[in-house]
N, CA, C and O atoms as a Maestro MAE file, in Angstrom:
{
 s_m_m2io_version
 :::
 2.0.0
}

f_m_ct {
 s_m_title
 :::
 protein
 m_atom[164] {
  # First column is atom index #
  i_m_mmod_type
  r_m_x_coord
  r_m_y_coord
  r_m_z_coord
  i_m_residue_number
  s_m_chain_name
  s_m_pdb_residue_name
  s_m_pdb_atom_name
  i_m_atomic_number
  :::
  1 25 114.003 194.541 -64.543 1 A "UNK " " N  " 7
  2 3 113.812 193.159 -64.126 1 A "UNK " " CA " 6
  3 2 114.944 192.319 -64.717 1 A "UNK " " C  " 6
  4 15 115.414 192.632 -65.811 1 A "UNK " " O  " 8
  5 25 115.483 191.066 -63.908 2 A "UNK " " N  " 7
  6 3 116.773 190.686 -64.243 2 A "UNK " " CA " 6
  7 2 115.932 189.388 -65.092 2 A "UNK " " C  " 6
  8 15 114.851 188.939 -64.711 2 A "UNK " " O  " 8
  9 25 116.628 188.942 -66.223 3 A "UNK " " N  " 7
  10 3 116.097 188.047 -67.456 3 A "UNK " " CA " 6
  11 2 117.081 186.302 -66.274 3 A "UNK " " C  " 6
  12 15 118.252 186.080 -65.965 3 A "UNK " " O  " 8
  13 25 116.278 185.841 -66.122 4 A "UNK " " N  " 7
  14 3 116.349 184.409 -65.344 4 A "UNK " " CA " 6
  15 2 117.200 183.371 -66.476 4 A "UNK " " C  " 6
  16 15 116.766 183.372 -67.628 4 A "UNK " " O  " 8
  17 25 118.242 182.607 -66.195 5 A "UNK " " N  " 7
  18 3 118.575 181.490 -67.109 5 A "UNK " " CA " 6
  19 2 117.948 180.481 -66.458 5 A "UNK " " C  " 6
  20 15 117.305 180.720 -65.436 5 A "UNK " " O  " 8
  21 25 118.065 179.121 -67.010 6 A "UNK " " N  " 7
  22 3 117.897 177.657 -66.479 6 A "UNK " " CA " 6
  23 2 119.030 176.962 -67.234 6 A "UNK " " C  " 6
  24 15 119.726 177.271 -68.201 6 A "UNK " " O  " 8
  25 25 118.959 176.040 -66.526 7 A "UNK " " N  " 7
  26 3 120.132 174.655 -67.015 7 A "UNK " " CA " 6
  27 2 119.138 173.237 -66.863 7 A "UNK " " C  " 6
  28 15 118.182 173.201 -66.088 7 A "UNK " " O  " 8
  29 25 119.536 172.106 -67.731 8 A "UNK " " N  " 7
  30 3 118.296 170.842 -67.688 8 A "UNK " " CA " 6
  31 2 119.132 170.020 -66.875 8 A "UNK " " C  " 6
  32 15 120.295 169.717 -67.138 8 A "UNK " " O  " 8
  33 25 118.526 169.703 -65.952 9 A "UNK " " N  " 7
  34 3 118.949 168.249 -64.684 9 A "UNK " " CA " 6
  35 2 118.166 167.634 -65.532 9 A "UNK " " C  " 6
  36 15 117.095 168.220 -65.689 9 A "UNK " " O  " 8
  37 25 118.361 166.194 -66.440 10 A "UNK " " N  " 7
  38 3 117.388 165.415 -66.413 10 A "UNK " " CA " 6
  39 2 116.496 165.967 -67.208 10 A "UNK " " C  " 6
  40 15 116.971 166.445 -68.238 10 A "UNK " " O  " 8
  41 25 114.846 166.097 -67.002 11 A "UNK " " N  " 7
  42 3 113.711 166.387 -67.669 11 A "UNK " " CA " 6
  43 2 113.104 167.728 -66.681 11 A "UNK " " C  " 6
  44 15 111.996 168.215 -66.905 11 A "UNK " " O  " 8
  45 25 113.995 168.216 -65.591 12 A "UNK " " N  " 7
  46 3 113.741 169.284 -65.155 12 A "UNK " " CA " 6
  47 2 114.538 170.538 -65.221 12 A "UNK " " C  " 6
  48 15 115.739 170.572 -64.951 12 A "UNK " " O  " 8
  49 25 113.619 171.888 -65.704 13 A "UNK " " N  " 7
  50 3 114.625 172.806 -65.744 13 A "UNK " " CA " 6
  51 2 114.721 173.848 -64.094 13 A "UNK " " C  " 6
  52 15 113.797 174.207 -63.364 13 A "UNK " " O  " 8
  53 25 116.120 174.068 -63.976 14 A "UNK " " N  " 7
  54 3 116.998 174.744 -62.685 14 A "UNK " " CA " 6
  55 2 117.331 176.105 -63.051 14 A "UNK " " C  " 6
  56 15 118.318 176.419 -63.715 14 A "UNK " " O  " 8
  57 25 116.586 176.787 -62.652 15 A "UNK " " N  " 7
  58 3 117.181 177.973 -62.636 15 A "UNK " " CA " 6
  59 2 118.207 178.300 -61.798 15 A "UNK " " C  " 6
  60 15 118.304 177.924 -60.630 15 A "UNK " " O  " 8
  61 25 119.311 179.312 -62.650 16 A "UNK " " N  " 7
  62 3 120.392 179.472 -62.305 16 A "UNK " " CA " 6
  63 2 120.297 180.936 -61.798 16 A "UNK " " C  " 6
  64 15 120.166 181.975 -62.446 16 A "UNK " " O  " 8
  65 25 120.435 180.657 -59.969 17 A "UNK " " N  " 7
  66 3 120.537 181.644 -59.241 17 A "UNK " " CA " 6
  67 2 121.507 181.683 -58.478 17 A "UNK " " C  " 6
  68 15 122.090 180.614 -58.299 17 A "UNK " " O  " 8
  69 25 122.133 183.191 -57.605 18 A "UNK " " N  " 7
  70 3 122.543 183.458 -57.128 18 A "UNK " " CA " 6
  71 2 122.458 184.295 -56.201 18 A "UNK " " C  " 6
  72 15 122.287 185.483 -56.474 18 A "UNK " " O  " 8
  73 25 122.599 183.687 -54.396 19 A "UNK " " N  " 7
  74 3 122.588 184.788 -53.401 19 A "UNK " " CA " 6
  75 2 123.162 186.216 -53.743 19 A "UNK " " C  " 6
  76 15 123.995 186.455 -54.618 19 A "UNK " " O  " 8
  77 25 122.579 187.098 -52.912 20 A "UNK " " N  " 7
  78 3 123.447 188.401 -52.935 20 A "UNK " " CA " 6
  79 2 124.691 188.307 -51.705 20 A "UNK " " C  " 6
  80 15 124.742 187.814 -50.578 20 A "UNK " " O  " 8
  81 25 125.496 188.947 -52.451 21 A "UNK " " N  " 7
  82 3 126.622 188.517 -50.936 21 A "UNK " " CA " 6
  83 2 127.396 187.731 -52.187 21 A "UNK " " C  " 6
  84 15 128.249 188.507 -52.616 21 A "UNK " " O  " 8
  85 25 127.410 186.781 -52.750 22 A "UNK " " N  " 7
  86 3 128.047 185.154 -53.701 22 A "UNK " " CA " 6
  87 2 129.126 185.971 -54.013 22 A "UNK " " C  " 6
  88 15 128.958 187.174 -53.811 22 A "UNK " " O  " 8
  89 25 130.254 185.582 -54.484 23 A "UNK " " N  " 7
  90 3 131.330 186.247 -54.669 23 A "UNK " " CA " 6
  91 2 131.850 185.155 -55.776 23 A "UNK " " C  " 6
  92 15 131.711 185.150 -56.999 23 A "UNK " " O  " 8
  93 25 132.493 184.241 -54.902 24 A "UNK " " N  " 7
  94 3 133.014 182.856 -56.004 24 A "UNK " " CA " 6
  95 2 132.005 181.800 -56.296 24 A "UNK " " C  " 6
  96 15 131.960 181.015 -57.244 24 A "UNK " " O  " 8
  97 25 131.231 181.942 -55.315 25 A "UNK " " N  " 7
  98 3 130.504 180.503 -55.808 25 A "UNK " " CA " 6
  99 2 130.670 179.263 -54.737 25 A "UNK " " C  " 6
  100 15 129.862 178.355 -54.543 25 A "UNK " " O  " 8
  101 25 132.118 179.506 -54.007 26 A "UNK " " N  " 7
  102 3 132.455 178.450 -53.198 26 A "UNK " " CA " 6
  103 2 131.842 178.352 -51.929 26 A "UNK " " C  " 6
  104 15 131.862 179.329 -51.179 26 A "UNK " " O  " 8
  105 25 131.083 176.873 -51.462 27 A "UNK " " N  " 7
  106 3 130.470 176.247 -50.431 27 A "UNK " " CA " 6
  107 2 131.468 176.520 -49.768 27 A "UNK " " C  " 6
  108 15 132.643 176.307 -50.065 27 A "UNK " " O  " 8
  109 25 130.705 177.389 -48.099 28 A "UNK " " N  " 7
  110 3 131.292 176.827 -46.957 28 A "UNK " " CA " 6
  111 2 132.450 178.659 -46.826 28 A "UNK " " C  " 6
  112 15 133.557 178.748 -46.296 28 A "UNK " " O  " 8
  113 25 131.880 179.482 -47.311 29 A "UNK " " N  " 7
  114 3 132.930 180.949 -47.551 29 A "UNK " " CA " 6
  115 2 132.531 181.535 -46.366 29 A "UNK " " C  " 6
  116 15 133.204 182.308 -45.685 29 A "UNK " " O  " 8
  117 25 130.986 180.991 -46.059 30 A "UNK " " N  " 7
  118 3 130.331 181.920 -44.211 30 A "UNK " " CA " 6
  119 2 129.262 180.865 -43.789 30 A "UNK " " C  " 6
  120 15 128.167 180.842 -44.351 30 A "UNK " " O  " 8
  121 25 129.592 179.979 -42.781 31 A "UNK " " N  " 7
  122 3 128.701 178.566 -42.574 31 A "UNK " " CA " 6
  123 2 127.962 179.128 -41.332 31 A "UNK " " C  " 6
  124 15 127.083 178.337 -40.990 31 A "UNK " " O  " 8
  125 25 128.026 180.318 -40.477 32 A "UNK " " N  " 7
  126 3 127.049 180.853 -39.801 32 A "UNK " " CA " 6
  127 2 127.295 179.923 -38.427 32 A "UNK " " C  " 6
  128 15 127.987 178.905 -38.408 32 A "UNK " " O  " 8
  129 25 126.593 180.480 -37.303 33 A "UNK " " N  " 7
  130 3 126.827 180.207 -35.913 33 A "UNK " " CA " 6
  131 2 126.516 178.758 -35.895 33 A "UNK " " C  " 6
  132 15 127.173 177.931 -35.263 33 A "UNK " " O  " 8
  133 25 125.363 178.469 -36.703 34 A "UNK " " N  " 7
  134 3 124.987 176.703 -36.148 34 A "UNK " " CA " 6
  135 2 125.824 175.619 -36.771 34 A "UNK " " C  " 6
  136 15 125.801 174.441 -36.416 34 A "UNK " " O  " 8
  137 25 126.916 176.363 -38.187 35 A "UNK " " N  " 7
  138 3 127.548 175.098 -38.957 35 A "UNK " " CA " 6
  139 2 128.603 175.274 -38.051 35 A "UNK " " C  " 6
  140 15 129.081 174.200 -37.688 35 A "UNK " " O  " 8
  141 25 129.375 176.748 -37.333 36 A "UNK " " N  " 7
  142 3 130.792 176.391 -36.191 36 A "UNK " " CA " 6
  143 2 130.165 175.681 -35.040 36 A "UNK " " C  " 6
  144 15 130.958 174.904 -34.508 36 A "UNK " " O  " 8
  145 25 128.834 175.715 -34.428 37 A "UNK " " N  " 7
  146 3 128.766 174.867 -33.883 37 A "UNK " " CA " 6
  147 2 128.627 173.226 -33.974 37 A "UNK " " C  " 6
  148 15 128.703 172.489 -32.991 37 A "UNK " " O  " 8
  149 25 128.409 172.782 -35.336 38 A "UNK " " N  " 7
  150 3 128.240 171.793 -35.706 38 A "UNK " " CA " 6
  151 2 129.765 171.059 -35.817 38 A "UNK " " C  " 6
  152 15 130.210 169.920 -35.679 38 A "UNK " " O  " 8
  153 25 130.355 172.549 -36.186 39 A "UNK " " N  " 7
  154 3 131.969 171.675 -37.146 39 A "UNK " " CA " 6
  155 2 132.614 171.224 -35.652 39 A "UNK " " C  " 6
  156 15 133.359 170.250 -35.541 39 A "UNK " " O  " 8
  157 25 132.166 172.183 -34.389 40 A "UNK " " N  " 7
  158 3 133.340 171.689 -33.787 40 A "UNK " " CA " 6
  159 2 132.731 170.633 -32.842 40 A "UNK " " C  " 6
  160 15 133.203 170.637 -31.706 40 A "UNK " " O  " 8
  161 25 131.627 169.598 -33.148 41 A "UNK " " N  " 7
  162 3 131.871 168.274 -32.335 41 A "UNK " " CA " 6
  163 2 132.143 167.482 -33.501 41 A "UNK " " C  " 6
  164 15 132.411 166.286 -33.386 41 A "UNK " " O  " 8
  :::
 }
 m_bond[163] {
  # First column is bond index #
  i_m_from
  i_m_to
  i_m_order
  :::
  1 1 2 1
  2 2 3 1
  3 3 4 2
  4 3 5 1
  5 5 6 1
  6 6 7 1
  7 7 8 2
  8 7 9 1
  9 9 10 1
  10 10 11 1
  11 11 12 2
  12 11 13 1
  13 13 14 1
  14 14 15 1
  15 15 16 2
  16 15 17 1
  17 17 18 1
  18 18 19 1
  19 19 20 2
  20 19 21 1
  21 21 22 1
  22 22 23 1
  23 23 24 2
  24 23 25 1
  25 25 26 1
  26 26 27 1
  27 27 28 2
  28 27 29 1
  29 29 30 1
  30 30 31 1
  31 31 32 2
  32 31 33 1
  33 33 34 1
  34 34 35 1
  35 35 36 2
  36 35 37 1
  37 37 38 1
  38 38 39 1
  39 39 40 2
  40 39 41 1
  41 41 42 1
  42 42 43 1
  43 43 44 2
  44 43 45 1
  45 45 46 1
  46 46 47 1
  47 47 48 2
  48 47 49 1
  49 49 50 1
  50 50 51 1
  51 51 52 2
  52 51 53 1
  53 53 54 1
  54 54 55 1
  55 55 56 2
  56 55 57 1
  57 57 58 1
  58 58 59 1
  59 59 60 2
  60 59 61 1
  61 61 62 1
  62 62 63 1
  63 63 64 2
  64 63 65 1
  65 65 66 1
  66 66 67 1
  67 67 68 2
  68 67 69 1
  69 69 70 1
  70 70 71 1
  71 71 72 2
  72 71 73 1
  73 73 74 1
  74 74 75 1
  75 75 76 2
  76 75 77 1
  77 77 78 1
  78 78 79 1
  79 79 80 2
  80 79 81 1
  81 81 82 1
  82 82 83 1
  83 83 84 2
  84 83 85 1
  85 85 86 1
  86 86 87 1
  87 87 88 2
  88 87 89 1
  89 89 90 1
  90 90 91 1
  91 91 92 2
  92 91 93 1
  93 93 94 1
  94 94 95 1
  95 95 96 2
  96 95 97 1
  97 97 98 1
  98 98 99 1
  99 99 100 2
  100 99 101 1
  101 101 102 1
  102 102 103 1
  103 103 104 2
  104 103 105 1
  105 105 106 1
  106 106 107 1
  107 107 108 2
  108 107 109 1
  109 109 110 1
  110 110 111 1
  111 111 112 2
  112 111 113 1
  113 113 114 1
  114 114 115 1
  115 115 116 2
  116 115 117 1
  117 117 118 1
  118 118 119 1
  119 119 120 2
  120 119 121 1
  121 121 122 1
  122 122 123 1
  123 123 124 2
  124 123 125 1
  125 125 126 1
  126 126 127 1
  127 127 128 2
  128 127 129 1
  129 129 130 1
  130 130 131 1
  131 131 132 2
  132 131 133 1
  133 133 134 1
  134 134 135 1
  135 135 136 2
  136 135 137 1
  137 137 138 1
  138 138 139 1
  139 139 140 2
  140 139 141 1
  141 141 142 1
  142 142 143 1
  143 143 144 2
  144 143 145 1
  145 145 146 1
  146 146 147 1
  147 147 148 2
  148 147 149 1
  149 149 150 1
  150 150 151 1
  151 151 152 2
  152 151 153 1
  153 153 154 1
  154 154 155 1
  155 155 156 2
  156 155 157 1
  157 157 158 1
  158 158 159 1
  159 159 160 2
  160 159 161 1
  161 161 162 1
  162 162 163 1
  163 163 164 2
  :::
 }
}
């Protein structure tokens, strides 16, 4: 079993997760059929 961190926003704690697939971290690496349809109007 993988041991979970958190980080504090405020007075709430966030656990710090990650998709499988994540590589860098960077938004926007595979935005999927509905965000190319979105980007291009």
């Amino acid at each position: 079993m993988t041991d979970i961190t958190y980080r504090m926003e405020g007075d709430y704690q966030i656990p710090n997760l990650i998709m499988d697939g994540e590589t860098d971290g960077s938004p926007g690496e595979m935005i999927g059929k509905y965000g190319l349809l979105r980007e291009g109007s």
